[in-house]
N, C-alpha and C positions, 0 to 999 in steps of 0.2 A: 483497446476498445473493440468487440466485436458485436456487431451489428450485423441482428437476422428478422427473417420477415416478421417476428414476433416480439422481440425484446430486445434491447442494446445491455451486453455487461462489459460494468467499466470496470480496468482491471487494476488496483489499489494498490503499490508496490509493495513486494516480499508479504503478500497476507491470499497467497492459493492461487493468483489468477493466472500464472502459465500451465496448472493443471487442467482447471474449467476453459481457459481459451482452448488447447489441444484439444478435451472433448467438443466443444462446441463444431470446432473445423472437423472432425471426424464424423460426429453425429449428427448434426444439426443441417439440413438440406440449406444449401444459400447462405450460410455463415460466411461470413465475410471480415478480417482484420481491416480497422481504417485505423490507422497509428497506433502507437504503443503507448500505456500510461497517459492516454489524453482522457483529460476532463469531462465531465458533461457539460461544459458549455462549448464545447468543438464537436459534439454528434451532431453528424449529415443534417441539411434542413428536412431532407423526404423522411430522415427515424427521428422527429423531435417527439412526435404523436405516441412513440413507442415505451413501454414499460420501463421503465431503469432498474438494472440487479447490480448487483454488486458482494462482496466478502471484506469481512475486517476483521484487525485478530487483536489479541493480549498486546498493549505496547509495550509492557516491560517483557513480553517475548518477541519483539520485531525487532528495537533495541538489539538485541541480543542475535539474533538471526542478519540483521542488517550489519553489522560490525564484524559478526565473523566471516559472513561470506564474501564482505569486501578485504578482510585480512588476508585471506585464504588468497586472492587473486592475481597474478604474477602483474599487474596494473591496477590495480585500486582506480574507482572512481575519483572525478575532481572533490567531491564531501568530503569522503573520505580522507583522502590526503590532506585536505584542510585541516578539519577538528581532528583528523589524529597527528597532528603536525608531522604530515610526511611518515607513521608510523612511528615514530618514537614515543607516543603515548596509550596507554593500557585501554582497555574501557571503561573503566568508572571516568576517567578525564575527558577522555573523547567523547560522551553523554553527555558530563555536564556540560560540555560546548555545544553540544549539540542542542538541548534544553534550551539553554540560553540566545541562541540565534535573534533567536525575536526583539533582544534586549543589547546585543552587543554589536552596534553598530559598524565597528570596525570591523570585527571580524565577518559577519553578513555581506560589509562592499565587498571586503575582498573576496567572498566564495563565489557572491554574484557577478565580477567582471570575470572570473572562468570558467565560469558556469556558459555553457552555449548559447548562444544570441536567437536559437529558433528551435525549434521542434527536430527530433529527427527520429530514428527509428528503430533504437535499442535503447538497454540501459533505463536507468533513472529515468530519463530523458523529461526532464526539469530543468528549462530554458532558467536566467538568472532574472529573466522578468517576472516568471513566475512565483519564483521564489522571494523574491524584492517585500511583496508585502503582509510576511508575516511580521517585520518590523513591529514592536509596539504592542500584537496582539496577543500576548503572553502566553502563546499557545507550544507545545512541545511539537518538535518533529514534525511524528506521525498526527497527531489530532491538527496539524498544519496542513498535511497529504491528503489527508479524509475530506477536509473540508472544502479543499481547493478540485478534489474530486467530482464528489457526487452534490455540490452547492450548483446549480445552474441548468440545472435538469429539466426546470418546468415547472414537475410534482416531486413529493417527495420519494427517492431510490428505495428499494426493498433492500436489504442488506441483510445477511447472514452473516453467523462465527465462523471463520476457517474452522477453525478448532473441532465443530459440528459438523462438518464434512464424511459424508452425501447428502448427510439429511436435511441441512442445511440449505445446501441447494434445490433440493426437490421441492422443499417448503418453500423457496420464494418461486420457484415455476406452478407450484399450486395458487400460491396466491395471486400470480398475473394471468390466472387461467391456461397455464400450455402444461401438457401432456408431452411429459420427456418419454425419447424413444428405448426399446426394450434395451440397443444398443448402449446412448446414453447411461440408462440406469448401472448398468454392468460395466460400462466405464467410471464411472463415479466410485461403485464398491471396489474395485479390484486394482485398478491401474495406480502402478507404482507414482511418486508424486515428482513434480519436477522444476529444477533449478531449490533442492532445498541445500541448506546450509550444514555444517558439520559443526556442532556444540554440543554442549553440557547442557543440563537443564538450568532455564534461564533464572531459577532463583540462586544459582550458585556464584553469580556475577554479579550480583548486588547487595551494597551495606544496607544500613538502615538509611543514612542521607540520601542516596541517588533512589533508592526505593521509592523514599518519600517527594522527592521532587517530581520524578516520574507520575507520581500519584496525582500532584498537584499539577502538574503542563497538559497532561494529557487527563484531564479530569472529563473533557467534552466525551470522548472514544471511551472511556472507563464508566461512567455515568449511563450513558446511550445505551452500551451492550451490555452492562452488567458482571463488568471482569472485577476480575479480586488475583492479589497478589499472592501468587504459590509457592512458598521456600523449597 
């Protein structure tokens, strides 16, 4: 979460927001990080009155970006090693468990008691309380992260595509009235992008079943922004 004299952007896991945080602290006079990956219902009481922005992207590309950059990592996250059972399972298996969270109870307690007891300041950093009550809601994943996100705001968050990136961004600083600086702007076009993952394109890692589930759990996020599935 970065909180400046003008706007709070929450930052959505693995969907742009370690690029726009770096420009924000470069560009932005008084930008300020208050935790990592917190919600809008933990913004400062003094930036409640403040604009909410935010970034969200393709789930069947976060999926895919989320799996490999945790493969890739000499530690994997505690998720991670859950639904890939320790890495012995592919991705299409590790989705579906992942999909399923909300429905499979057993497997939820257990991600939830080693899942961290509090907030801290990397990573995920999705305490197991927070994660506790997707239980039930038949929501996928990501359209679980989104909501748990930008829900508690106030008003309702401005929210752009990664995928539309600069413009994206610029478009919702037009829309909350601020005037990005010359520096900003030229950081948004130019600067390389950061902590991204190393894949294929993400239609190569999906059948028709997990495509179509995906379609269906995360129908909130695909609905909202208007994505569509790209082989």
């Amino acid at each position: 979460m970065m909180v400046t004299e003008w706007f709070v952007f929450l930052h959505l896991h693995k969907s742009g927001g370690s690029f726009v945080n770096e420009g924000l602290r470069r560009h932005v006079p008084g930008a300020r990080e208050v935790g990592y990956h917190l919600p809008a219902s933990l913004i400062p009481a003094a930036a409640r009155q403040l604009p909410v922005i935010g970034l969200v992207r393709n789930p069947w590309s976060y999926y895919v970006s989320w799996f490999s950059f945790q493969q890739q990592k000499p530690r994997p996250n505690a998720l991670f090693r859950v639904l890939s059972d320790d890495g012995r399972l592919g991705f299409r298996d590790t989705i579906h468990r992942m999909l399923d969270l909300g429905r499979d109870d057993a497997l939820l307690a257990r991600l939830v008691d080693l899942l961290p007891r509090d907030y801290g300041s990397r990573g995920l950093n999705l305490p197991g309380f927070a994660l506790a009550p997707i239980r039930g809601t038949g929501l996928g994943f990501y359209s679980y992260l989104y909501q748990y996100l930008y829900a508690g705001s106030g008003s309702p968050a401005h929210i752009g595509r990664m995928e539309e990136l600069p413009q994206a961004l610029l478009m919702l600083f037009d829309a909350i009235g601020y005037t990005a600086s010359a520096g900003l702007g030229e950081y948004l076009r130019s600067a390389p992008r950061v902590n991204s993952s190393r894949h294929d394109a993400y239609g190569s890692y999906y059948d028709a079943e997990l495509r179509d589930r995906v379609a269906s759990r995360d129908a909130l996020v695909i609905g909202r922004h208007g994505y569509a599935f790209e082989a």
